[in-house]
PyMOL commands that place a pseudoatom at each C-alpha (Angstrom):
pseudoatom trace, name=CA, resn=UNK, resi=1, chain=A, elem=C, hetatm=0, pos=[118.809, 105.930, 86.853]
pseudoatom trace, name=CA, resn=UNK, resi=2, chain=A, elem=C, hetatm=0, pos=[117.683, 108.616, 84.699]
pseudoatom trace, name=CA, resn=UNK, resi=3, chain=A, elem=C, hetatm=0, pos=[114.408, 106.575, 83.931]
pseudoatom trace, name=CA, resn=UNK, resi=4, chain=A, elem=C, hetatm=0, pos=[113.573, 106.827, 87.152]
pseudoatom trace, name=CA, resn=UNK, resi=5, chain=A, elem=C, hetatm=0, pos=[113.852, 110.626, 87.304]
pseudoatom trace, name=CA, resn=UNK, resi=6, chain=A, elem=C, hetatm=0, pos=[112.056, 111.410, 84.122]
pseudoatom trace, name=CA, resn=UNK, resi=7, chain=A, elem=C, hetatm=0, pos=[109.196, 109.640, 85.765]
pseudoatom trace, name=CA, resn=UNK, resi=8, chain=A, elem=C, hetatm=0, pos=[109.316, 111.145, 88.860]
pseudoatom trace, name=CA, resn=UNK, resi=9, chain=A, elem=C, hetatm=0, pos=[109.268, 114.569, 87.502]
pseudoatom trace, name=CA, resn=UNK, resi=10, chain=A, elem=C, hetatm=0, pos=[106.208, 113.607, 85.207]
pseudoatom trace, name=CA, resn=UNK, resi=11, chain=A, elem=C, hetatm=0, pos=[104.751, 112.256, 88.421]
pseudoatom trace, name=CA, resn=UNK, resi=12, chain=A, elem=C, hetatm=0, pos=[105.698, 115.986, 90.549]
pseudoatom trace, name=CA, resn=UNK, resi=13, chain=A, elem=C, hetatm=0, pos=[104.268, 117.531, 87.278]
pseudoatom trace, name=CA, resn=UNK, resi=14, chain=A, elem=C, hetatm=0, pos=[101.248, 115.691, 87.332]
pseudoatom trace, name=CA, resn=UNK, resi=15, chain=A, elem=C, hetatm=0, pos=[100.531, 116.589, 90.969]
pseudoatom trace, name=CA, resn=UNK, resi=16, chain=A, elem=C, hetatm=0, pos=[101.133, 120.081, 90.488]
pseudoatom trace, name=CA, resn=UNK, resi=17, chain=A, elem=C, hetatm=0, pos=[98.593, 120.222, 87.358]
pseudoatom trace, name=CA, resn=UNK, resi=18, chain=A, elem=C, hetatm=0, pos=[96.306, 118.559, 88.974]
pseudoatom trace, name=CA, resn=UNK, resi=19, chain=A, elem=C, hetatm=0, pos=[96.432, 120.690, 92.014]
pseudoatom trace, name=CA, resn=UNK, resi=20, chain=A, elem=C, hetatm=0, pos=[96.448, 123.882, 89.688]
pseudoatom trace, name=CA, resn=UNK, resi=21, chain=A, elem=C, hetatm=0, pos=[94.152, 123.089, 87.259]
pseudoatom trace, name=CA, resn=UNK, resi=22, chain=A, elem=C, hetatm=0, pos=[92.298, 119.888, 88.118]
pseudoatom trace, name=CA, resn=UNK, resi=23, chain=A, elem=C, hetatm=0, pos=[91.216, 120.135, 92.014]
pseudoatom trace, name=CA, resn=UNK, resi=24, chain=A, elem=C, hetatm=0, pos=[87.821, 118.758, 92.931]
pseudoatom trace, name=CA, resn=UNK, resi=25, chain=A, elem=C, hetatm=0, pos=[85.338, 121.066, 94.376]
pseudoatom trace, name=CA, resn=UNK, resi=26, chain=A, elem=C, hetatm=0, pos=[84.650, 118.761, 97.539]
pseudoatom trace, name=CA, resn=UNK, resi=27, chain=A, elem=C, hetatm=0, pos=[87.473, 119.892, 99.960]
pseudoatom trace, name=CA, resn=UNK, resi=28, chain=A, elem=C, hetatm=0, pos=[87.147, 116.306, 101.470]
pseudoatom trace, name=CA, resn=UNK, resi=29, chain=A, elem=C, hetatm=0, pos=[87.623, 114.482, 97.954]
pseudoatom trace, name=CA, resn=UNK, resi=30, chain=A, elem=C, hetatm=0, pos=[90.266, 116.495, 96.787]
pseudoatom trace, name=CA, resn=UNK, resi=31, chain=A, elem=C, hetatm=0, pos=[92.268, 115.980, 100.384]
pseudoatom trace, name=CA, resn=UNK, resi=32, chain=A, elem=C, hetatm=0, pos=[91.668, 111.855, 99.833]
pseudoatom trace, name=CA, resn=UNK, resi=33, chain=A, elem=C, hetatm=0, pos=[93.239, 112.702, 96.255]
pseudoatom trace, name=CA, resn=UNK, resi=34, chain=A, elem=C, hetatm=0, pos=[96.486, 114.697, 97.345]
pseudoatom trace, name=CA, resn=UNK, resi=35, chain=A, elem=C, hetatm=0, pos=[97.204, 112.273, 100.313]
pseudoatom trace, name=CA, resn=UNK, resi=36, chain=A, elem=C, hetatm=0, pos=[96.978, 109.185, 97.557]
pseudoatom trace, name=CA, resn=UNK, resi=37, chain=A, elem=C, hetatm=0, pos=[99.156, 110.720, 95.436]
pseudoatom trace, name=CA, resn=UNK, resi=38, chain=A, elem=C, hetatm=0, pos=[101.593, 111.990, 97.945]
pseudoatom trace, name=CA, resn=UNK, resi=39, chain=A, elem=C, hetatm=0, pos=[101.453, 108.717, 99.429]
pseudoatom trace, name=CA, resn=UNK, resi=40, chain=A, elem=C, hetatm=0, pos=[102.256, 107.163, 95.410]
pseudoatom trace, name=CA, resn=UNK, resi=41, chain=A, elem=C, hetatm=0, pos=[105.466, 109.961, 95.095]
pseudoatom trace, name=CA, resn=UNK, resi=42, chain=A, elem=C, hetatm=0, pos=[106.373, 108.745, 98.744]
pseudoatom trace, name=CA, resn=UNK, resi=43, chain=A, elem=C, hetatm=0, pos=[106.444, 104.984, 97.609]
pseudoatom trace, name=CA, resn=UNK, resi=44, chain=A, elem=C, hetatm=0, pos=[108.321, 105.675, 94.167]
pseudoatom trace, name=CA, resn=UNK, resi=45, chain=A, elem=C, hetatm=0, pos=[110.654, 107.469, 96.393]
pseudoatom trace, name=CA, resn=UNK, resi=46, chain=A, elem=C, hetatm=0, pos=[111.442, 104.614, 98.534]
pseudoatom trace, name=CA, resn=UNK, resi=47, chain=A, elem=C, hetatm=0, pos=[111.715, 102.389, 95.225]
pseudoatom trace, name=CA, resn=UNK, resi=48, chain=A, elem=C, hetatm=0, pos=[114.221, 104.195, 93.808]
pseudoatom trace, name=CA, resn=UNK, resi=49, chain=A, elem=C, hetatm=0, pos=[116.349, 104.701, 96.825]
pseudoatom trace, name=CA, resn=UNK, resi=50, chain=A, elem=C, hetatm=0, pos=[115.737, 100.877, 96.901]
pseudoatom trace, name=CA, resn=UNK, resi=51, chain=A, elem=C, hetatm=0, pos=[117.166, 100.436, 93.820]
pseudoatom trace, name=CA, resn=UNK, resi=52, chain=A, elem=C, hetatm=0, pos=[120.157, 102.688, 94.247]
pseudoatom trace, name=CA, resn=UNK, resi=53, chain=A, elem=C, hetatm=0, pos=[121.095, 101.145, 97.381]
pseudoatom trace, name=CA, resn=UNK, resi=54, chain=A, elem=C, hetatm=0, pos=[121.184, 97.655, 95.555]
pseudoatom trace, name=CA, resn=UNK, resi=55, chain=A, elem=C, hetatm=0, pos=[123.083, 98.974, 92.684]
pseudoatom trace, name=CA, resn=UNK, resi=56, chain=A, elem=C, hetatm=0, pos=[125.656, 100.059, 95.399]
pseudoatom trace, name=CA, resn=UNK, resi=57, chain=A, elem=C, hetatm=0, pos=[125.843, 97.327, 96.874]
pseudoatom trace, name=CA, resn=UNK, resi=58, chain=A, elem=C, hetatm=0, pos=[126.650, 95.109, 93.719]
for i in range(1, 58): cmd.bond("trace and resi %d" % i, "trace and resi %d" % (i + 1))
show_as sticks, trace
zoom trace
């Protein structure tokens, strides 16, 4: 399990800097960009609830 948080903090990190730091000029772009990558946190959410839920169940 605690693979699965390191990654997801380097993936909440990685959002942050790139929100910080990175953000592309074109307020359209840079929308497309945060809702892919909030939609990418969202899914590795759902995996690893996935996973717990199986461990449980085993």
């Amino acid at each position: 399990m605690k693979p699965h948080l390191i990654i997801f903090g380097i993936l909440i990190a990685g959002f942050i800097i790139y929100n910080l730091f990175f953000a592309v000029s074109d307020d359209r772009m840079n929308t497309l960009i945060n809702i892919v990558y909030a939609s990418i946190l969202f899914g590795y959410i759902s995996f690893v609830a996935f996973t717990v839920l199986r461990k449980m169940k085993k």
